[in-house]
ROSE-4610 file (N, C-alpha, C; in Angstrom, 1 decimal, always signed):
// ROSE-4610
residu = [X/X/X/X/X/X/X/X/X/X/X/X/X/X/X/X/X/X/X/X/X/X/X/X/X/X/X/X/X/X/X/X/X/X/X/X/X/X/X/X/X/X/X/X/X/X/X/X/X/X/X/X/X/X/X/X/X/X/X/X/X/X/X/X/X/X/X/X/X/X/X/X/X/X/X/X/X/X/X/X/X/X/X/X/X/X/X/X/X/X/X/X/X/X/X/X/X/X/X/X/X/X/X/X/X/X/X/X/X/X/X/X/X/X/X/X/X/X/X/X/X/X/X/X/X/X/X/X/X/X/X/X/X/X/X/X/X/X/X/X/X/X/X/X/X/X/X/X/X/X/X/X/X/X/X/X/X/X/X/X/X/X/X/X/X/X/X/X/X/X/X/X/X/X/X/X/X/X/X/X/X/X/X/X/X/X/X/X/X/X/X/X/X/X/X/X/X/X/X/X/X/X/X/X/X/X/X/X/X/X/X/X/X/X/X/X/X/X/X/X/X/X/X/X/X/X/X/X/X/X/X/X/X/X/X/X/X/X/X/X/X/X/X/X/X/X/X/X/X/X/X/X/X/X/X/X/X/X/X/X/X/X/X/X/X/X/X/X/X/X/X/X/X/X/X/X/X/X/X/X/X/X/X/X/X/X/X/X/X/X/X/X/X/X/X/X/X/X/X/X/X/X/X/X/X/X/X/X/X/X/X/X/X/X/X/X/X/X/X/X/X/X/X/X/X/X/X/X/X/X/X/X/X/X/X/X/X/X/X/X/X/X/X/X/X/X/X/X/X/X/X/X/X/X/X/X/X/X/X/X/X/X/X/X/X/X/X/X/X/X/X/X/X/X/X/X/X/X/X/X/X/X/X/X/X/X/X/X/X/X/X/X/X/X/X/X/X/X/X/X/X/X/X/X/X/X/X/X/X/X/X/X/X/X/X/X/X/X/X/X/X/X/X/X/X/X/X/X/X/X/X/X/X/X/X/X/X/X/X/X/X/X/X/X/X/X/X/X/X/X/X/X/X/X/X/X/X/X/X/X/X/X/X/X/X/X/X/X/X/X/X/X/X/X/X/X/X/X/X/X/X/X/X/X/X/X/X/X/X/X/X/X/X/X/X/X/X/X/X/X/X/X/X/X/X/X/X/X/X/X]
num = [1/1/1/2/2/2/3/3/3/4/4/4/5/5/5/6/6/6/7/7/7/8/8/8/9/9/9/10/10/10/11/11/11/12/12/12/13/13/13/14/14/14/15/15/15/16/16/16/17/17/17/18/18/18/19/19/19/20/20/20/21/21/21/22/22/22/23/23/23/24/24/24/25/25/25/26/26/26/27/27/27/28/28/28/29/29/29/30/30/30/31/31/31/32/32/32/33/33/33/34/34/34/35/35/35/36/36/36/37/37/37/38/38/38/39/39/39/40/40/40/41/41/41/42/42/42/43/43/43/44/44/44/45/45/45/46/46/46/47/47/47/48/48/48/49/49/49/50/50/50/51/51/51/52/52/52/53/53/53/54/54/54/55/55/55/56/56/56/57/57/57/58/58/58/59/59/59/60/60/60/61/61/61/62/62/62/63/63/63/64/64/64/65/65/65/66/66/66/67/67/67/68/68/68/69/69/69/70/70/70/71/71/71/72/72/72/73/73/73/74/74/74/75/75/75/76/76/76/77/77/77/78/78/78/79/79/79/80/80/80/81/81/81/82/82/82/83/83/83/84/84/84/85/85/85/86/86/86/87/87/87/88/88/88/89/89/89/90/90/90/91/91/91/92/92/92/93/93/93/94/94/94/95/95/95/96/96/96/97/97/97/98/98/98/99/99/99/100/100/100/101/101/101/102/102/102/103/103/103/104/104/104/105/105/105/106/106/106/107/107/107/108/108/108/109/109/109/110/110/110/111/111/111/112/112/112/113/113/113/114/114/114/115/115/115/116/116/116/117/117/117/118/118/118/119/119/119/120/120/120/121/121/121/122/122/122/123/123/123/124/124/124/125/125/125/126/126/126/127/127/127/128/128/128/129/129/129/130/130/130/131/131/131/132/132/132/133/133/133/134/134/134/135/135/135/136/136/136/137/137/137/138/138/138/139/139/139/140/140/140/141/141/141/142/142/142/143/143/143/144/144/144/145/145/145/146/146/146/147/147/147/148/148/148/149/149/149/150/150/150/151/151/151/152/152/152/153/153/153/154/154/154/155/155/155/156/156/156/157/157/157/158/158/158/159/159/159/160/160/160/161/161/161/162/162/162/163/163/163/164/164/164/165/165/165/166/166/166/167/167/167/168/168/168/169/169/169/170/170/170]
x = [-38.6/-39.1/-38.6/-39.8/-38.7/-38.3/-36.8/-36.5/-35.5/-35.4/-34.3/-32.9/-31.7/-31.1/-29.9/-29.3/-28.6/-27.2/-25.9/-24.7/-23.7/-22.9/-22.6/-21.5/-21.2/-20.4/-19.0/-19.2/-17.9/-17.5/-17.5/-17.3/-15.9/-15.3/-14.2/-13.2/-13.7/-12.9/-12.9/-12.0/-12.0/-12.1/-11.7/-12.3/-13.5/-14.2/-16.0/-16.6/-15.6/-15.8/-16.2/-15.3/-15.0/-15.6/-16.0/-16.4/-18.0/-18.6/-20.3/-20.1/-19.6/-19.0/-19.2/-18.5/-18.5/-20.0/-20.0/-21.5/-22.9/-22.7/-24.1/-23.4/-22.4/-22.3/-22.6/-22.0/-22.9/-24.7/-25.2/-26.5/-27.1/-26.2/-26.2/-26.9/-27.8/-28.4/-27.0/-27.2/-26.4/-26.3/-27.5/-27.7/-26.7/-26.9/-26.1/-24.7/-24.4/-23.0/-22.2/-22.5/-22.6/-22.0/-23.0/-23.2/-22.2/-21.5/-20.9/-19.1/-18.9/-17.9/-17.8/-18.2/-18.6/-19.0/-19.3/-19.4/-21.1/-20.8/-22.1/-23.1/-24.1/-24.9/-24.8/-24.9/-24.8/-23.2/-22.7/-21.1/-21.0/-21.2/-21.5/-22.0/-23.2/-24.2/-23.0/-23.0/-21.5/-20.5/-20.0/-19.3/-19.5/-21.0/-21.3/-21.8/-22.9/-23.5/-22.4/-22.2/-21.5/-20.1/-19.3/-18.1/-17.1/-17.6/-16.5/-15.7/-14.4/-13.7/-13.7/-13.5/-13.2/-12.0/-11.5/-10.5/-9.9/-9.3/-8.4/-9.2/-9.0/-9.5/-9.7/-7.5/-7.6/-8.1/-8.0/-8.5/-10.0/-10.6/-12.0/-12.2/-11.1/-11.5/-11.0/-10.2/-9.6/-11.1/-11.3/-12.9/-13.6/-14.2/-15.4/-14.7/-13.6/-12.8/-12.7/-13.0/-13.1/-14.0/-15.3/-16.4/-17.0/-15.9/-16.5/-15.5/-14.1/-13.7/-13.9/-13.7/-12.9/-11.8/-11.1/-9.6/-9.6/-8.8/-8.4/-6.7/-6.9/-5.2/-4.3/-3.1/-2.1/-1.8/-1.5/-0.9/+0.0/+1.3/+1.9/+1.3/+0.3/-1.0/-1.2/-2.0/-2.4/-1.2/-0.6/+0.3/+1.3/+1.6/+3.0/+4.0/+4.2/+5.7/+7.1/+6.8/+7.8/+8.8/+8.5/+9.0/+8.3/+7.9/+7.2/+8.8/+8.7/+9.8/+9.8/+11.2/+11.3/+11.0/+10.4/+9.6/+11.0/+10.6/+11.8/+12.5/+12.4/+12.7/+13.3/+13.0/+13.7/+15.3/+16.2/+17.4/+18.0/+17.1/+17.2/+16.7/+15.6/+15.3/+15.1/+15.3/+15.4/+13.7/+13.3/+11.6/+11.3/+9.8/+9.0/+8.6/+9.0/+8.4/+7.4/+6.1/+5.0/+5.0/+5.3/+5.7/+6.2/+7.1/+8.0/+7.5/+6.5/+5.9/+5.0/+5.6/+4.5/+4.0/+4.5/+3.5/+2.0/+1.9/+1.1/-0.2/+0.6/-0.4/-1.6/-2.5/-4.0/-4.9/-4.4/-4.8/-5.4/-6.8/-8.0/-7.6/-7.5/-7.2/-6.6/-5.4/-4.0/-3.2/-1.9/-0.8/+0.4/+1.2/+1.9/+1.2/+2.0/+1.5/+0.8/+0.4/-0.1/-1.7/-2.2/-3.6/-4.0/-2.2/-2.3/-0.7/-0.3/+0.3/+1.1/-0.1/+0.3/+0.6/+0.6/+0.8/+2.2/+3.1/+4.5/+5.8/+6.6/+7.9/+8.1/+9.0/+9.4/+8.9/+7.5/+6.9/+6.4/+6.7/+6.8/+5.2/+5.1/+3.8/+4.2/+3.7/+4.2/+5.5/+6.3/+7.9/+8.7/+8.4/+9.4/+9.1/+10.0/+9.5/+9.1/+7.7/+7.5/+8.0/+8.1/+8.8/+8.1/+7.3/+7.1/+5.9/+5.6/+4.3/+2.7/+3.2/+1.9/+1.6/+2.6/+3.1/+2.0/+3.1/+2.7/+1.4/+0.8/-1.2/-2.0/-1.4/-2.1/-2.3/-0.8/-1.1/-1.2/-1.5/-2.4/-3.9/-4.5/-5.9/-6.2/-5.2/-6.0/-5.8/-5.2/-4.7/-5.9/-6.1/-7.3/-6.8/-6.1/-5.7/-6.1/-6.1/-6.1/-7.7/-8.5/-10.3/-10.1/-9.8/-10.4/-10.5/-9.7/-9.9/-10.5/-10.8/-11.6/-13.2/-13.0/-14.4/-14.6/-13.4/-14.1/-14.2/-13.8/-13.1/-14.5/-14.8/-16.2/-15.7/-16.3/-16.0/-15.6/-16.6/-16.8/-15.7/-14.4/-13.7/-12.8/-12.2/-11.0/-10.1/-8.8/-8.0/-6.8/-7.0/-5.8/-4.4/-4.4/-3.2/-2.9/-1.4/-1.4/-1.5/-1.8/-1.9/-0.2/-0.7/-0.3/+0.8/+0.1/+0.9/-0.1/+0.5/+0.1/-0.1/-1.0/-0.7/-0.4/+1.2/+1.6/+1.7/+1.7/+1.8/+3.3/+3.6/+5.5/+5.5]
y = [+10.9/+9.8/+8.5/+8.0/+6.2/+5.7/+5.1/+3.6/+4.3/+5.8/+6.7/+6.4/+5.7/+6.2/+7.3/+7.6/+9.0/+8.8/+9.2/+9.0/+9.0/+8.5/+8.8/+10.1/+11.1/+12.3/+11.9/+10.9/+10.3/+9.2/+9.2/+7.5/+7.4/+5.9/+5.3/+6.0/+5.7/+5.8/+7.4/+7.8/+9.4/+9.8/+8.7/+8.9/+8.9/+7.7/+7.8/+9.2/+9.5/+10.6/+12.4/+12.2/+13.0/+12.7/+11.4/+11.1/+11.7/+11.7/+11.4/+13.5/+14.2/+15.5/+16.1/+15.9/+15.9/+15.9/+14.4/+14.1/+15.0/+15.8/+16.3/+17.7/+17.9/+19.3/+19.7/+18.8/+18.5/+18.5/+18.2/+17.5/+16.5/+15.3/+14.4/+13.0/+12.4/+11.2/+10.1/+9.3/+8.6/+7.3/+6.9/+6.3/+7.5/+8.6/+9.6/+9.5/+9.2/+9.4/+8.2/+7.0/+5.8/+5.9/+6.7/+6.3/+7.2/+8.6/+9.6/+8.5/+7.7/+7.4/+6.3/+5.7/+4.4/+3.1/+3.2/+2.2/+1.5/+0.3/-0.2/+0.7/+1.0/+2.0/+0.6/-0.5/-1.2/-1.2/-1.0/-0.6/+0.5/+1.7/+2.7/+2.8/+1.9/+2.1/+1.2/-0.1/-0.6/+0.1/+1.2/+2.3/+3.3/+3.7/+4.6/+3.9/+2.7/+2.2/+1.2/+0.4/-0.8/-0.6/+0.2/+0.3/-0.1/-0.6/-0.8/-0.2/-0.4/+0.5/+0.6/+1.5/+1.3/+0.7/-0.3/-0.2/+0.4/+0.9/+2.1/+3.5/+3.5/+4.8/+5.9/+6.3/+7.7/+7.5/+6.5/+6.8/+7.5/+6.7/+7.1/+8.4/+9.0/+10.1/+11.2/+11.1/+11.8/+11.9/+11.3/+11.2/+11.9/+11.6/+12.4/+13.6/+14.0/+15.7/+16.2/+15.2/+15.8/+16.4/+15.8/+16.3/+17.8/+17.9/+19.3/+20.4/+20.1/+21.0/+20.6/+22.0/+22.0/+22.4/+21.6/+22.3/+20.3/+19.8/+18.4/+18.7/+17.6/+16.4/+15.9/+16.2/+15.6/+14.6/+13.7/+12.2/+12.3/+13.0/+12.9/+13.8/+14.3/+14.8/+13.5/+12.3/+11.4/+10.1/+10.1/+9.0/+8.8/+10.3/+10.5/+10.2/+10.2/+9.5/+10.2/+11.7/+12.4/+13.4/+12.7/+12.9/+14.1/+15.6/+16.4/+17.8/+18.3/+19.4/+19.8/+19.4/+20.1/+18.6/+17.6/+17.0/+15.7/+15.0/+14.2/+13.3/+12.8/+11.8/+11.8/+13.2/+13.9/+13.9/+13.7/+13.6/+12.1/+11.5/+9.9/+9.0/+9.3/+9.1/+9.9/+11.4/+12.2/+12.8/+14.1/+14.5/+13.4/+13.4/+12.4/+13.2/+12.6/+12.9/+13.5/+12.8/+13.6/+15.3/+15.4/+16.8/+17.8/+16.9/+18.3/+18.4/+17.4/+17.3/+18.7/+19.8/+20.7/+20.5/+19.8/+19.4/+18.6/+17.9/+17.8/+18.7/+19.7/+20.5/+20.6/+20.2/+20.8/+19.7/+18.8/+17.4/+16.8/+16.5/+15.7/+16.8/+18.5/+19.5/+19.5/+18.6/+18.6/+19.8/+19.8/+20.5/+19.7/+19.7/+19.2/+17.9/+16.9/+15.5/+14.6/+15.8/+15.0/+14.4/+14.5/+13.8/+12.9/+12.6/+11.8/+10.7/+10.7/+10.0/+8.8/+7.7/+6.3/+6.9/+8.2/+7.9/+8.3/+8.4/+9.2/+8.4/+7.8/+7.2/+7.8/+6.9/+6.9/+7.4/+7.2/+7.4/+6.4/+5.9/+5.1/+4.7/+3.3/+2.8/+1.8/+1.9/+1.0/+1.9/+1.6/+2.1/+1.8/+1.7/+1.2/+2.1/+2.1/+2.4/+1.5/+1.8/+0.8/+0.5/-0.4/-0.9/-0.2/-1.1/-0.9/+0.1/+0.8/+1.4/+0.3/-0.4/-1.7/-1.8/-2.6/-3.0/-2.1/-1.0/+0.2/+0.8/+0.7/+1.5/+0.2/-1.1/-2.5/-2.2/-1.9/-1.8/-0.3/+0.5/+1.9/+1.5/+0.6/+0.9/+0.2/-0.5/-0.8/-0.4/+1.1/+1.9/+3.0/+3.4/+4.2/+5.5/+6.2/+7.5/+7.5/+6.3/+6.5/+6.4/+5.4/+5.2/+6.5/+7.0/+8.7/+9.9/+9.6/+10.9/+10.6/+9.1/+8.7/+8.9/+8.9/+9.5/+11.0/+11.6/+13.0/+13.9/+13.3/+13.4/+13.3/+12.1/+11.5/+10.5/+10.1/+8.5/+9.8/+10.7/+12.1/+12.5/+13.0/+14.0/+13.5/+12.3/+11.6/+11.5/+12.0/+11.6/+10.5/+9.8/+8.5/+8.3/+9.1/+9.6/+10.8/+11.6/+13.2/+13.2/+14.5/+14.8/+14.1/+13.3/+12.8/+11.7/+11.0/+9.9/+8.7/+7.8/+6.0/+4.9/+4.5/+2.9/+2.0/+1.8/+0.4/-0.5/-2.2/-3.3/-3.4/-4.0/-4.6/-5.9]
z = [+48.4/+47.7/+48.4/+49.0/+49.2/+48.7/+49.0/+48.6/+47.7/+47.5/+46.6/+47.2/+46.4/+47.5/+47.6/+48.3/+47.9/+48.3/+47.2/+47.3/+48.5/+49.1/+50.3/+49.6/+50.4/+50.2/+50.7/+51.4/+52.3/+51.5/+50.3/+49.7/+49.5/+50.2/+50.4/+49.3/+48.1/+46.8/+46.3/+46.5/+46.4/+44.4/+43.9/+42.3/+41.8/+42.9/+42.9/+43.2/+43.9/+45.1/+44.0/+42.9/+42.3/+40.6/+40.2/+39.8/+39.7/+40.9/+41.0/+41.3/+42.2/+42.0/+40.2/+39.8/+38.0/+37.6/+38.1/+37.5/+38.0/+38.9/+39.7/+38.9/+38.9/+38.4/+36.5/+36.3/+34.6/+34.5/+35.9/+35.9/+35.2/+34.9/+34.6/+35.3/+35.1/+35.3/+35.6/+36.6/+36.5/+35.6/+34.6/+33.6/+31.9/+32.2/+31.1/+31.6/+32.6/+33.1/+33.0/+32.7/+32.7/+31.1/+30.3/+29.0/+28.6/+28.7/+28.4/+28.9/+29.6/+30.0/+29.6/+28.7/+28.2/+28.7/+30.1/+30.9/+31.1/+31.4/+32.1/+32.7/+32.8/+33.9/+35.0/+35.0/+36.7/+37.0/+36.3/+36.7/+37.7/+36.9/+37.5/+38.6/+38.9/+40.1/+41.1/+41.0/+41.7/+42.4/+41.6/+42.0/+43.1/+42.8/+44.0/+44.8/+45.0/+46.2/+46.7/+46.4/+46.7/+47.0/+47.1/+47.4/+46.0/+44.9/+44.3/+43.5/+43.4/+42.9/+41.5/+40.3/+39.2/+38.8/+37.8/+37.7/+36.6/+35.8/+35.4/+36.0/+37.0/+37.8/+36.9/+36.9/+36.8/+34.8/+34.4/+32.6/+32.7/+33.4/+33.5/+34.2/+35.6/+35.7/+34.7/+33.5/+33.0/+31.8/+31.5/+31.1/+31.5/+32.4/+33.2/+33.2/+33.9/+33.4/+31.9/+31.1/+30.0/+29.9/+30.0/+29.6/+30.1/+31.5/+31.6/+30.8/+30.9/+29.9/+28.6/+27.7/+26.7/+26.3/+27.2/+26.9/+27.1/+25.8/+25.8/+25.8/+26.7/+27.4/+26.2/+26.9/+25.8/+26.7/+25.4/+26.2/+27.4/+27.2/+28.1/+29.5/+30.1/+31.0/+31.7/+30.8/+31.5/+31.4/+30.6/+31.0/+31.9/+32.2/+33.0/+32.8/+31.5/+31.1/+31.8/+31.8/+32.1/+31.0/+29.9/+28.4/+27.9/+28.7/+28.2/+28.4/+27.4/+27.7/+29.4/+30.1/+31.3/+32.2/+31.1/+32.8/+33.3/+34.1/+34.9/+34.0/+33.1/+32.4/+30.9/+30.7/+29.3/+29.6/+30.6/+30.8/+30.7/+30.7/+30.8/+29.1/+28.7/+28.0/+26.6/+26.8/+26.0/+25.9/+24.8/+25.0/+24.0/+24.7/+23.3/+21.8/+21.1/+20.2/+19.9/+20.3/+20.5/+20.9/+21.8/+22.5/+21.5/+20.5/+19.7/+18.2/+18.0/+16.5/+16.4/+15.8/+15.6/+13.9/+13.9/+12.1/+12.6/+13.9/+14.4/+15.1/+15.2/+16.4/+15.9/+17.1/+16.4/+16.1/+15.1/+15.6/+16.6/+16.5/+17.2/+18.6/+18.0/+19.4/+20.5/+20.2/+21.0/+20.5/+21.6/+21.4/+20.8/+19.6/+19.2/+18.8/+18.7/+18.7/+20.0/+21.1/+22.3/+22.1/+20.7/+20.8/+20.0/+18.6/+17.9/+17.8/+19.4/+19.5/+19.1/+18.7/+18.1/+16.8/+16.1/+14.8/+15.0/+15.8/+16.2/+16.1/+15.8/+16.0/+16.6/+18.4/+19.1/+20.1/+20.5/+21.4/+22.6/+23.9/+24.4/+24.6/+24.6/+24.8/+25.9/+27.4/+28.5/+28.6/+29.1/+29.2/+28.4/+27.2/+26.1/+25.3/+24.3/+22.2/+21.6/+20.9/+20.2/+18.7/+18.0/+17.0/+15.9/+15.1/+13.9/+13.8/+12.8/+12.8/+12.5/+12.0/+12.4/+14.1/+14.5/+15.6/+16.9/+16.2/+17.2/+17.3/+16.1/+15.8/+16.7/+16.7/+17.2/+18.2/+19.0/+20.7/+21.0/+20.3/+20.9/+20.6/+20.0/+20.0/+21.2/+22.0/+23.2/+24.2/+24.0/+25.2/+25.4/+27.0/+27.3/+26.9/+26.3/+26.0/+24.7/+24.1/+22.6/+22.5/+23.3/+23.4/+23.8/+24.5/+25.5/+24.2/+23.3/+21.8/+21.3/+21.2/+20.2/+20.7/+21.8/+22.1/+22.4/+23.0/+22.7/+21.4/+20.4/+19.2/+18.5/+18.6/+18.2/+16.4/+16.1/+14.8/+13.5/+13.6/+12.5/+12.4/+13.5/+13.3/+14.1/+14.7/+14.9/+13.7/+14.0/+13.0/+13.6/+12.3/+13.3/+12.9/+11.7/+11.3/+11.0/+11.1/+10.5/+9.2/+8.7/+7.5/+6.4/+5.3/+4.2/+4.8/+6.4/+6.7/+6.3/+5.6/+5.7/+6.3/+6.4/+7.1/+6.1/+6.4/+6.0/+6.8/+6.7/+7.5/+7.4/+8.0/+8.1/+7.7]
């Protein structure tokens, strides 16, 4: 077909690279691929023709990886904190919370508290602990881990708190 044009296999950005990979193997339109990762479709197209990069890369490829499994990511997977039993940083910081809440497990189909995170005291958001539980639900809704459940989760069957916890303000 003229005027079609067709992905380069050699593309600079090895996330695009793996990205558009994903996408042909789903058999996905790049208008549906667009739309399944929440993005622009001329975003997307940007991405593959035009060289440009995405920026939160790996959030969006942890996305697009979702969609082919079903097997969902615990926070500490995509954030790297280190704070997972065993990992680098539990001798420095101790384990996260998250990791050891099994009153959590199961939740929006994580392991332990890795898929309902922000609802957790003392769970780090950026390299800190965050403070209050207001505080702390405020600045997880604008973290890509917390959008990433909420979409594979879907509005129906996201839970944003565990069972018989509250939102109180401070």
């Amino acid at each position: 077909m003229a005027g079609k044009r067709k992905f380069k296999t050699d593309h600079p950005d090895p996330v695009v690279r793996e990205l558009e990979g994903i996408r042909q193997k789903l058999g996905f339109s790049q208008n549906r691929m667009a739309e399944s990762l929440g993005i622009p479709f001329r975003t997307y197209q940007k991405w593959v023709y035009v060289d440009q990069k995405p920026r939160r890369g790996e959030a969006v490829l942890a996305r697009a990886q979702a969609l082919v499994s079903t097997n969902r990511v615990n926070c500490w997977e995509i954030l790297r904190c280190g704070r997972e039993p065993g990992g680098p940083n539990v001798a420095i910081n101790g384990p996260c919370p998250a990791t050891m809440d099994e009153a959590a497990d199961g939740i929006n189909n994580g392991t332990n508290g890795g898929r309902v995170c922000w609802a957790i005291s003392g769970t780090f958001c950026g390299s800190e602990v965050d403070g209050s539980q207001a505080t702390k639900l405020v600045s997880c809704m604008t973290c890509d881990f917390f959008s990433l459940v909420l979409q594979e989760e879907g509005q129906l069957n996201f839970k944003l708190l565990k069972p018989g916890q509250t939102f109180t303000q401070a």
